[in-house]
BALOBA-1460 file (C-alpha; in Angstrom, 3 decimals):
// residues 203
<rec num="1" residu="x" x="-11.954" y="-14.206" z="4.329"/>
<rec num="2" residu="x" x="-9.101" y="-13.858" z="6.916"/>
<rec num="3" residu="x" x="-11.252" y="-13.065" z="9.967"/>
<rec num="4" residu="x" x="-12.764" y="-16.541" z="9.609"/>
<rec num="5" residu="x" x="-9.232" y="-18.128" z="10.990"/>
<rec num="6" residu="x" x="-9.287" y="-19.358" z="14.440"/>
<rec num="7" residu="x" x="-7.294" y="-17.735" z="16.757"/>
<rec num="8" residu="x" x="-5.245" y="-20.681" z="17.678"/>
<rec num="9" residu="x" x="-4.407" y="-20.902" z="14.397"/>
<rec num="10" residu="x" x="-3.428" y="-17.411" z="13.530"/>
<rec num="11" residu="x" x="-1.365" y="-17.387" z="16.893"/>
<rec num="12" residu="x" x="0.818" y="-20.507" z="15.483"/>
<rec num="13" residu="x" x="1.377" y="-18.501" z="12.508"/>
<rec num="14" residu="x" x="2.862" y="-15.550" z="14.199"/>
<rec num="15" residu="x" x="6.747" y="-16.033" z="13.260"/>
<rec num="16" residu="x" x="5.263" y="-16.965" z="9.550"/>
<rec num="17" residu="x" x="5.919" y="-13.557" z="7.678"/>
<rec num="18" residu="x" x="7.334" y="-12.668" z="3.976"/>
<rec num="19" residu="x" x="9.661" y="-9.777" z="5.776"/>
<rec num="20" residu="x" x="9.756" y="-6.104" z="5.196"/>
<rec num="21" residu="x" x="13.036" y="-6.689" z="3.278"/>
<rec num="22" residu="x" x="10.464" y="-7.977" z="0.292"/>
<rec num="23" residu="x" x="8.959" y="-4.695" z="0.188"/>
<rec num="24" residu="x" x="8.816" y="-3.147" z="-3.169"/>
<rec num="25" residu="x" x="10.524" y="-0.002" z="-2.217"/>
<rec num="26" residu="x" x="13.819" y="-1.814" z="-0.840"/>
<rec num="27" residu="x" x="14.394" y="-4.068" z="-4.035"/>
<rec num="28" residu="x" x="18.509" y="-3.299" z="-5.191"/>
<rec num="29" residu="x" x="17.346" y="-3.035" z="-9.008"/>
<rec num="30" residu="x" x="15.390" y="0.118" z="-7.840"/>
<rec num="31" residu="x" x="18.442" y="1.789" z="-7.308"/>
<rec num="32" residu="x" x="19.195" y="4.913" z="-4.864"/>
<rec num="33" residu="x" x="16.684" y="7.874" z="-4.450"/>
<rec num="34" residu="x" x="15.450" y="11.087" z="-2.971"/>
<rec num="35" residu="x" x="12.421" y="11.218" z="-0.754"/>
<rec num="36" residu="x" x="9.020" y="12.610" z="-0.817"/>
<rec num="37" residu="x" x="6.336" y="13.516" z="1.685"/>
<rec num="38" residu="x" x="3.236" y="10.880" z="1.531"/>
<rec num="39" residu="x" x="0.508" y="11.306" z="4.268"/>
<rec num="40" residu="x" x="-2.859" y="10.526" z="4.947"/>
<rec num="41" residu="x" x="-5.258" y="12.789" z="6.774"/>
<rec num="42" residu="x" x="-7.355" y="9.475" z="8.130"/>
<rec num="43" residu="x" x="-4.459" y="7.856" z="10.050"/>
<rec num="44" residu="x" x="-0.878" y="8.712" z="11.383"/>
<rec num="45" residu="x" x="2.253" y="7.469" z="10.101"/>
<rec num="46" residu="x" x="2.874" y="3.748" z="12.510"/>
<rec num="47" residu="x" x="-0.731" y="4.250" z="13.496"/>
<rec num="48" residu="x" x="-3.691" y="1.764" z="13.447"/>
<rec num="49" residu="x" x="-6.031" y="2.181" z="10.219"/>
<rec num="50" residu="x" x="-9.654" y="3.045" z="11.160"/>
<rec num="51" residu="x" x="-11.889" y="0.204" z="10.492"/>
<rec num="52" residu="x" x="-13.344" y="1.493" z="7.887"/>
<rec num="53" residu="x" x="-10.758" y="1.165" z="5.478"/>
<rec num="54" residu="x" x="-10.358" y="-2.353" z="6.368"/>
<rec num="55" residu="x" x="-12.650" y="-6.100" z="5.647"/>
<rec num="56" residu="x" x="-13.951" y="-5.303" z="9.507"/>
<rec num="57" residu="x" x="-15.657" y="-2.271" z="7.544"/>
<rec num="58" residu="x" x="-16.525" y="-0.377" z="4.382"/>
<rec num="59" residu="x" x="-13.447" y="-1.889" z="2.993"/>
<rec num="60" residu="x" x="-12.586" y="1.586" z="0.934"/>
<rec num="61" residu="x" x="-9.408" y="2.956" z="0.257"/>
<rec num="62" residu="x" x="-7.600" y="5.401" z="2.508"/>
<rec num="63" residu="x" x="-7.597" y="8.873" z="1.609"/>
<rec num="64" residu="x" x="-3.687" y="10.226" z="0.636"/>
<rec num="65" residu="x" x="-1.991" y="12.957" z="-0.465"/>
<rec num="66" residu="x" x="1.274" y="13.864" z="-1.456"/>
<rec num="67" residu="x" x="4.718" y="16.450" z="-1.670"/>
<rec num="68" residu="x" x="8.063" y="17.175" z="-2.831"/>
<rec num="69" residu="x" x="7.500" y="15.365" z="-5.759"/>
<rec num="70" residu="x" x="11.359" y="16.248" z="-7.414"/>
<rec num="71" residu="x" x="11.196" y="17.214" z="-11.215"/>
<rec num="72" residu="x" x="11.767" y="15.786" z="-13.960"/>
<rec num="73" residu="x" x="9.159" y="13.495" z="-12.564"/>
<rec num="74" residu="x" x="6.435" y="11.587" z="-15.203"/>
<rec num="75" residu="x" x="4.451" y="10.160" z="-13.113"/>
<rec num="76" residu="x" x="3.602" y="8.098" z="-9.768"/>
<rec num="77" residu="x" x="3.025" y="5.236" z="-8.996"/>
<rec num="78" residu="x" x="1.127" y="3.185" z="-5.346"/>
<rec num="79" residu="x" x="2.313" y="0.157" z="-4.426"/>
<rec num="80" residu="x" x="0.609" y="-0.971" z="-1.211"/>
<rec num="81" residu="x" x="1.960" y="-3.926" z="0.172"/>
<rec num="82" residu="x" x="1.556" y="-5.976" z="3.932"/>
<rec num="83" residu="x" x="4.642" y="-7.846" z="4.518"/>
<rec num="84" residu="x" x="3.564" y="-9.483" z="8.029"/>
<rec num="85" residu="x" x="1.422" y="-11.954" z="5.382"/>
<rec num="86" residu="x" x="1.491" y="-15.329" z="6.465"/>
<rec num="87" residu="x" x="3.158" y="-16.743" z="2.947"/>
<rec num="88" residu="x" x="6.602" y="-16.380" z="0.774"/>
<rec num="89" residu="x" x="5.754" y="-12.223" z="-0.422"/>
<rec num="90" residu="x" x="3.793" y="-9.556" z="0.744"/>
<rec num="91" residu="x" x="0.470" y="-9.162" z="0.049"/>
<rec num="92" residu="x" x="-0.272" y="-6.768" z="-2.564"/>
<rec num="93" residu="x" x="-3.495" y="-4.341" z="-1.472"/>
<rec num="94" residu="x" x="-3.241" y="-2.154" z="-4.453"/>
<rec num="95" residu="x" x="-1.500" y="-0.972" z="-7.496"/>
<rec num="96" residu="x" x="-2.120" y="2.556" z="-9.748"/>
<rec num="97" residu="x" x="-0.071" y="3.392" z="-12.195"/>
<rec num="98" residu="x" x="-0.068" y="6.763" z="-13.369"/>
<rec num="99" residu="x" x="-1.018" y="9.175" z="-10.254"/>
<rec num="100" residu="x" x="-1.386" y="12.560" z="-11.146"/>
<rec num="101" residu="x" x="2.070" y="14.423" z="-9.856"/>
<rec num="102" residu="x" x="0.356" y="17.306" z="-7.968"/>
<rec num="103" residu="x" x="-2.899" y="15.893" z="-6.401"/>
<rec num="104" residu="x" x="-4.487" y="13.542" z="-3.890"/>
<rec num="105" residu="x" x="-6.467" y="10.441" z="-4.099"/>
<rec num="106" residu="x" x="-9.851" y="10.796" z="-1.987"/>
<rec num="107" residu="x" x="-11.097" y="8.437" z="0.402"/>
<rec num="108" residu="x" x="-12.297" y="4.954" z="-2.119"/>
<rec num="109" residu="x" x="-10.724" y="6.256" z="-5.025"/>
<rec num="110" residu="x" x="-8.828" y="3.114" z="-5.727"/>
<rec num="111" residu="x" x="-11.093" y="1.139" z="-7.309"/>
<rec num="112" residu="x" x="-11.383" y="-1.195" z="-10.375"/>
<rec num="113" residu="x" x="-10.446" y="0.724" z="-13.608"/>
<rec num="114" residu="x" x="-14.148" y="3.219" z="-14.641"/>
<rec num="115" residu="x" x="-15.249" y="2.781" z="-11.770"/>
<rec num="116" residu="x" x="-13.288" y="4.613" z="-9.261"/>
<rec num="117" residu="x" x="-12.901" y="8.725" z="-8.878"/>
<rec num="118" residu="x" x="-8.737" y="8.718" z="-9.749"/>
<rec num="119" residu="x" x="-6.793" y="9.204" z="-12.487"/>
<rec num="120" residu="x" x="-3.718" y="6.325" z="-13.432"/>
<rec num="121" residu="x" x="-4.370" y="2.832" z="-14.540"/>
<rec num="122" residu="x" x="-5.534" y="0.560" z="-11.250"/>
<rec num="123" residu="x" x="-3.673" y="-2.949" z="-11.638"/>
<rec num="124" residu="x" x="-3.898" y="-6.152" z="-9.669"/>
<rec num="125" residu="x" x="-4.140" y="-7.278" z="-6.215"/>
<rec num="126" residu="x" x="-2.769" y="-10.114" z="-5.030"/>
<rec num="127" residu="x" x="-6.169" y="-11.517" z="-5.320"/>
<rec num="128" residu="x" x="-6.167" y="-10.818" z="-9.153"/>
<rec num="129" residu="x" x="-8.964" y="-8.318" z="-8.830"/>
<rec num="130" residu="x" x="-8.856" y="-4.570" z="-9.457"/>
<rec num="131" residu="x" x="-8.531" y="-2.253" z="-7.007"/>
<rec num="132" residu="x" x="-8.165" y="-2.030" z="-3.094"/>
<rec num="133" residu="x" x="-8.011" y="-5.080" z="-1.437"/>
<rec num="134" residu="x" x="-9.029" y="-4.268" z="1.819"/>
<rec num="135" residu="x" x="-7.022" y="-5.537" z="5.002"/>
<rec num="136" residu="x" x="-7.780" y="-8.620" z="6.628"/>
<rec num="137" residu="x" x="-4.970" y="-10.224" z="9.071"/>
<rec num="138" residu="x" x="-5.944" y="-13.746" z="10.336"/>
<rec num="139" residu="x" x="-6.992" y="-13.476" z="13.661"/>
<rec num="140" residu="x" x="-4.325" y="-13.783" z="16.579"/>
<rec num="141" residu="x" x="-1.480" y="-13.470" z="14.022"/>
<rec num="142" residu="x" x="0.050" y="-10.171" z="15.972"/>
<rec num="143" residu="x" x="-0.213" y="-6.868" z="14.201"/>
<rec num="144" residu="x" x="0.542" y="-6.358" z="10.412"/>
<rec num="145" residu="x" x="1.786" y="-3.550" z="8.596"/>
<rec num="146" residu="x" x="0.712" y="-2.298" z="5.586"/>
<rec num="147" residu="x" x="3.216" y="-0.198" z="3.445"/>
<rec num="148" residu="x" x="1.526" y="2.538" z="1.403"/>
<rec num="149" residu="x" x="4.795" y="3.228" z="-1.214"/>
<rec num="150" residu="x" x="4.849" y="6.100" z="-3.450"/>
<rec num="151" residu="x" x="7.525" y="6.489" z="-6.125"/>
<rec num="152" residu="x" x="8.306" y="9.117" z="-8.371"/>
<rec num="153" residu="x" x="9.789" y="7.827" z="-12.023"/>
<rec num="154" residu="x" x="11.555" y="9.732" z="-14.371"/>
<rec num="155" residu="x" x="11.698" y="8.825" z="-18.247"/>
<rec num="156" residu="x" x="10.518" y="5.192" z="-18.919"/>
<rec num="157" residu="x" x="8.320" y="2.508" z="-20.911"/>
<rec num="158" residu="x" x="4.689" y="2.400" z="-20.079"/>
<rec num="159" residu="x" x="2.886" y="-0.493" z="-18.437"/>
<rec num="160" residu="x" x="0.507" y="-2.687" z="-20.202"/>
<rec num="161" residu="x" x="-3.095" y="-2.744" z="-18.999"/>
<rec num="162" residu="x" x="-4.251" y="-3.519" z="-15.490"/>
<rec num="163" residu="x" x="-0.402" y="-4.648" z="-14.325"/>
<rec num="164" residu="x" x="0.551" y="-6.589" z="-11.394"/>
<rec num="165" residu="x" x="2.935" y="-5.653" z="-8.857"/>
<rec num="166" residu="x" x="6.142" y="-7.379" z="-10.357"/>
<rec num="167" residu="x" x="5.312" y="-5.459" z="-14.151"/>
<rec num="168" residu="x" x="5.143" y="-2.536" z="-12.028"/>
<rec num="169" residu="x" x="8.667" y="-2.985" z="-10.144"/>
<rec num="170" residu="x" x="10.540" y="-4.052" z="-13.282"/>
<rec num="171" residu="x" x="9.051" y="-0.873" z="-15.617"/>
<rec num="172" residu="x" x="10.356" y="0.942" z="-12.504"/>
<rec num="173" residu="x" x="14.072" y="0.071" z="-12.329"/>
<rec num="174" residu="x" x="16.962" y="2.300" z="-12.525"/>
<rec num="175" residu="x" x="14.044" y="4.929" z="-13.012"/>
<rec num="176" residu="x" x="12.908" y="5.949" z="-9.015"/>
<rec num="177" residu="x" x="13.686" y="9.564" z="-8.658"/>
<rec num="178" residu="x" x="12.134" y="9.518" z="-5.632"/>
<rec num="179" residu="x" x="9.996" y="7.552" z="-3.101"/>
<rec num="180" residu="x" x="7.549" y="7.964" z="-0.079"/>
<rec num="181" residu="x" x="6.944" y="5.410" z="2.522"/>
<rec num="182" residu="x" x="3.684" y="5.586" z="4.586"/>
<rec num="183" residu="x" x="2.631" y="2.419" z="7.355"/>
<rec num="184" residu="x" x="-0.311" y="2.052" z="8.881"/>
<rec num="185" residu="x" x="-0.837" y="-1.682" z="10.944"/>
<rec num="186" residu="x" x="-4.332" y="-3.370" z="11.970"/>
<rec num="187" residu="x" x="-4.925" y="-6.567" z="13.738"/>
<rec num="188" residu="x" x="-7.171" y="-8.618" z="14.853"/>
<rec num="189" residu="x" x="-7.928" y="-11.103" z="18.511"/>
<rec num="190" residu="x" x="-5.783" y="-8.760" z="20.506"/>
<rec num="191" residu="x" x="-5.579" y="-5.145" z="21.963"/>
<rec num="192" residu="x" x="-5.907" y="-2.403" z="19.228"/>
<rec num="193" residu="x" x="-4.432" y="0.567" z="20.453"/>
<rec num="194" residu="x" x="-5.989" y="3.700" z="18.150"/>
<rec num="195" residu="x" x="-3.925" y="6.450" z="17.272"/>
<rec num="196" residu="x" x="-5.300" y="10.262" z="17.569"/>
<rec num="197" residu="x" x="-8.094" y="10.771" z="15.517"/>
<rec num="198" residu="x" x="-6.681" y="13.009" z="12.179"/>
<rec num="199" residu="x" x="-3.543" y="12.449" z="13.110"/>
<rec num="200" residu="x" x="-0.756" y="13.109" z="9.904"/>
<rec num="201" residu="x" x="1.658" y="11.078" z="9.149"/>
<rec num="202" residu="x" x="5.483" y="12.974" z="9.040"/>
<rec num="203" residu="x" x="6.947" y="10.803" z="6.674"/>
């Protein structure tokens, strides 16, 4: 939908972003919290996201995986976010609620709920669909960075079915154990420098 802004336009747009300080994982009602180790073997942590994953291509899901998930933990939740989004928040990409605590999700797994490969309940992008909603920065607008967020919850209430992004921050508060913070950026009407192919992030 994005690519079909003009360049001029997108370029005027630049200095309109929501911020990385509206990024779930830095909301105060969160609380403090460990770390964990979330990766993906497609792209590098600060790296450019294959095409693939984005609206310029298949428009699947990344493949991730995760460690040093702390216990006590009852289960993880995705939260991918791009703050560089030319409007008041950050654009939600994707939601799952429920990952399993020692696994991976493969490469398209986040998809609407019965229809995809992973386990967890898949809530709503910011486009009120299920699933991954693939990148697709207006053209010109600079690069844009899109947060993959992990987080770890101990001992809680549930989510209803297919949640949105803000159900999902409030069932998380004062309940983070730990969290896992993975960026890849993609852009569009300027020069795309590609990181090494494979590369890991080191989160």
């Amino acid at each position: 939908m994005l690519e079909h802004v003009p360049h001029w336009l997108g370029s005027a747009l630049k200095g309109l972003r929501a911020g990385q300080d509206k990024l779930a994982i830095v909301q105060p009602e969160l609380g403090t919290f460990e770390s964990l180790h979330l990766a993906s073997m497609a792209f590098g942590n600060g790296d450019r996201l294959p095409e693939r994953f984005t609206a310029d291509g298949a428009g699947v899901s990344p493949p991730l995986f995760w460690t040093d998930v702390p216990e006590g933990t009852e289960r993880l939740v995705l939260i991918v976010e791009d703050p560089d989004a030319p409007a008041p928040n950050p654009l939600v990409h994707a939601v799952v609620w429920g990952l399993p605590i020692d696994g991976q999700l493969e490469e398209g797994a986040i998809r609407a709920d019965g229809d995809g490969t992973q386990s967890g309940d898949v809530g709503r992008n910011s486009f009120f669909g299920e699933g991954w909603l693939a990148p697709d920065p207006p053209t010109g607008h600079g690069a844009h960075n899109y947060a993959f967020q992990l987080f770890a919850l101990g001992a809680g209430p549930d989510v209803g079915a297919n949640p949105g992004r803000g159900d999902v921050v409030k069932a998380m508060a004062g309940r983070v154990l730990a969290a896992g913070l993975l960026t890849g950026t993609y852009s569009r009407g300027e020069e795309a420098p590609v990181g090494p192919v494979g590369s890991v992030a080191t989160a």
